[in-house]
C-alpha positions, -999 to +999 in steps of 0.1 A: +329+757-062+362+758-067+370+730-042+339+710-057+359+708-086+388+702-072+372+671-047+360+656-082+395+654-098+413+640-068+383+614-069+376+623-032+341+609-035+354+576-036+372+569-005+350+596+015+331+577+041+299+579+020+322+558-002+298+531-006+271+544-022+293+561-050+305+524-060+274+507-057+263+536-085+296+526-102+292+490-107+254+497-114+264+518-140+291+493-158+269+467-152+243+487-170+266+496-201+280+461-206+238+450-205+239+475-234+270+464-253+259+431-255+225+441-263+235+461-291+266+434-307+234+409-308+212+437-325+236+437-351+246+400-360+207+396-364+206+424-391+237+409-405+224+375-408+190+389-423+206+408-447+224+378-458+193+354-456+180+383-477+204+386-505+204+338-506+167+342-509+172+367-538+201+346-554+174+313-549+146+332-564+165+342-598+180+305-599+142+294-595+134+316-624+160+301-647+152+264-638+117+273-647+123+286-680+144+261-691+117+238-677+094+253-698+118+251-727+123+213-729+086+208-721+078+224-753+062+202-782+090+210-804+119+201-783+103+168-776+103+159-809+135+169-820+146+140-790+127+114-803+136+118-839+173+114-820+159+082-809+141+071-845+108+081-829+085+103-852+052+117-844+020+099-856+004+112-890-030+100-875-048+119-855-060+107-818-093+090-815-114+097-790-129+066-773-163+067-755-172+035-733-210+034-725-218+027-698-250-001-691-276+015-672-285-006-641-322-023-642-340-017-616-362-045-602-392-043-620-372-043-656-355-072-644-388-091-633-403-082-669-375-091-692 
């Protein structure tokens, strides 16, 4: 045991003759942790990129909101005519009229024969 121990710390396992096998392991095994560091760095520029996709979409949905309601504001009847009195436009005292056209019913053949 106590020579395992001691084999271990010298490193013997690495220029034993069975030497080979122990560095394939090796470079399997960095191989295998870089594979993992990589893995994880690109895990983590996707969450950070989401979360700032995340916080634009909330900044673009409050911007939305106020564009609306001022929108909504200058649409209104009032605010229209407060800009056309600007402009020496005033609304009309006279209600709108509605205006119906009628339309001619088509004869069919016989009316035309008799008429």
């Amino acid at each position: 045991m106590k020579n395992g121990v001691y084999n271990i710390l010298k490193a013997r396992f690495l220029i034993d003759d069975d030497a080979m096998k122990n560095w394939r392991f090796i470079v399997f095994l960095i191989l295998l942790a870089i594979i993992m560091i990589a893995n994880t760095q690109r895990f983590e520029q996707k969450v950070f990129k989401i979360a700032k996709l995340t916080t634009e979409v909330k900044e673009l949905r409050s911007e939305f909101v106020d564009r609306r309601s001022q929108l909504m504001k200058l649409k209104m009847e009032s605010t229209v005519s407060e800009k056309m009195m600007e402009k020496q436009i005033f609304p009309s005292t006279v209600p709108p009229i509605k205006i119906k056209v009628k339309k001619e019913e088509e004869k069919t053949f016989l009316k035309k024969i008799w008429q």
